[in-house]
N, C-alpha and C positions, 0 to 999 in steps of 0.2 A: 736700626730697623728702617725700612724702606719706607716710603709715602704710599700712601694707602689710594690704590686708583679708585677714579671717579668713573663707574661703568655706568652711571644712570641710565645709557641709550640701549645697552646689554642687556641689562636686568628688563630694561622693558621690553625687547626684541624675545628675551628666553620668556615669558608671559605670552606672547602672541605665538612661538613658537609652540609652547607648551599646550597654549588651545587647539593648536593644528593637530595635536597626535592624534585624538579621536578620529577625525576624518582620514586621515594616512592610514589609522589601521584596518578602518571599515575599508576602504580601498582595497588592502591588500588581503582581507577576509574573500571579496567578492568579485576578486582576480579571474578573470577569465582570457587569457592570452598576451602576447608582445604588445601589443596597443594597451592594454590595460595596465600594465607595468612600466611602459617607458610612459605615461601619463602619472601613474604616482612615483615615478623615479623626477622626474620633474618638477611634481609639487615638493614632493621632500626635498629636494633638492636648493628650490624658492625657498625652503623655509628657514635653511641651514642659513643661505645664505642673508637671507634675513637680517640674522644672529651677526655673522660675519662683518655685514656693511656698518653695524651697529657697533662693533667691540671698536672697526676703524675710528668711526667718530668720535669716539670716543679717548683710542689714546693716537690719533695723527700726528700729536705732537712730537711722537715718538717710534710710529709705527708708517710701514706702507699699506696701501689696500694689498699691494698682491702677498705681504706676506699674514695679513690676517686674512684672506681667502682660505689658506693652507691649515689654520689651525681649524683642527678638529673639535665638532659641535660639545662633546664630552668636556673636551680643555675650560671651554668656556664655560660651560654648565659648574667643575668645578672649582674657576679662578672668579666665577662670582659668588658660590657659596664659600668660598675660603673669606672674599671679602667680607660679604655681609657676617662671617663670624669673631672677622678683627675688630 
């Protein structure tokens, strides 16, 4: 069995992440044109990223930032619930 990663920086980045959705959905409720989209395509985007800088810190020992840019916000969401349930 493998070693059990340490995402402390994760788990807390998807907590902050998780508080942003409320604001990202009222955004895209109250959508009114290209400015108002490429404005919440950029928060959301902040927020993934977020996530991202976080999973890095987390395994650098083992990992590049540019290839934890690239994993998708989902992956993360479920390789920290996979952890918290080993």
């Amino acid at each position: 069995m493998a070693d059990k990663l340490d995402l402390t920086q994760t788990r807390a980045a998807l907590i902050k992440y998780n508080a942003m959705q409320g604001e990202l959905e009222q955004m895209l409720k109250t959508m009114s044109g290209n400015d108002s989209f490429y404005e919440w395509d950029k928060r959301r985007q902040a927020a993934e990223d977020l996530v991202k800088e976080a999973f890095h810190r987390d395994t650098k020992h083992v990992n590049s930032l540019d290839n934890c840019m690239l994993i998708g916000i989902y992956s993360l969401q479920e390789m920290v619930a996979k952890e918290d349930a080993a």
